[in-house]
N, C-alpha and C positions, 0 to 999 in steps of 0.2 A: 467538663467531661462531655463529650460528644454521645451524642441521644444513639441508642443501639439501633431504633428504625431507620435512621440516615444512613445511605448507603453511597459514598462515593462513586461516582459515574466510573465505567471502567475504560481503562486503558484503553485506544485503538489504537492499530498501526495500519498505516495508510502507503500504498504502494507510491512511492516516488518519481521522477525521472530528472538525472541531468539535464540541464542544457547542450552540453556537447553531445552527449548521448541518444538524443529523442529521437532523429531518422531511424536510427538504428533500432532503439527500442521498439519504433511502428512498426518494423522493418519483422521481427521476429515474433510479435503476439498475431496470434491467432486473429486475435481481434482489432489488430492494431489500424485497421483503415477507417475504425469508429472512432480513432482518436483525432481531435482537433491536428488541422496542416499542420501547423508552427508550435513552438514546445510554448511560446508567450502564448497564445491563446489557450493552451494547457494549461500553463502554471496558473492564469487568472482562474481556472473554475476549480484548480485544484487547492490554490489558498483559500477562495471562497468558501469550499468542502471543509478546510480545516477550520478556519473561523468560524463557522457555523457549530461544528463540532466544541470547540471549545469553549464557546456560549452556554453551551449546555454543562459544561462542568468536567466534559473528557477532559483528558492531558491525551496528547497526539503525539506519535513518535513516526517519522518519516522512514519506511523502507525501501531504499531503492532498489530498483532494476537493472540489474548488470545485466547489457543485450548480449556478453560472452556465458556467462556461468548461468544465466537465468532458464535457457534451452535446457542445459543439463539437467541440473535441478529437476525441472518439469518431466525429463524421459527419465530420470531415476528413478521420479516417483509415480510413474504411468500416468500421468495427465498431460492433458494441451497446455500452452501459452497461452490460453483466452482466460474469463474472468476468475473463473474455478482456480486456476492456476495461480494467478497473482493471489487468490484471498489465501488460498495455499500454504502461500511462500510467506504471503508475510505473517500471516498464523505462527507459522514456524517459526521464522524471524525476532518475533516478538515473545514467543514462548523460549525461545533459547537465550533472550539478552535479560528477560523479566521475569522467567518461569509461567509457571500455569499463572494463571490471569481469571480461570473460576473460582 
């Protein structure tokens, strides 16, 4: 039986990007000229992010960025494309596939 004070590291979800997709996805965040040129120089800091994470005990679920439907999203629900936005989405993302996660 598992000790009651262990608390399993909780779930994150971590905003994603295709490879086919990545111009387009800099193309539309707000903040997207802070992301690496090349989606390869992205995905290497972005798996490093994840491994890291998962050393610690999370389980990591990848949300990605549709640069069509993602705009929307953001003016439906009054917010920018920049960080706020992405934590946003994937909050919601991960609350809709997994439920509340507190």
């Amino acid at each position: 039986m598992a000790d009651q004070g262990e608390q399993q590291p909780p779930l994150i979800g971590v905003f994603w990007i295709r490879e086919n997709e990545y111009a387009a996805v800099r193309t539309i965040l707000e903040d997207g000229d802070q992301l690496p040129p090349t989606w390869i120089e992205w995905e290497k800091i972005a798996k490093e992010m994840k491994i890291g994470l998962e050393a610690y005990g999370h389980i990591v679920d990848r949300v990605y960025i549709d640069p069509i439907k993602f705009p929307g999203w953001c003016a439906e629900h009054g917010i920018t494309t920049g960080r706020r936005g992405r934590k946003l989405f994937v909050a919601a993302a991960i609350k809709e596939k997994f439920g509340d996660q507190n």
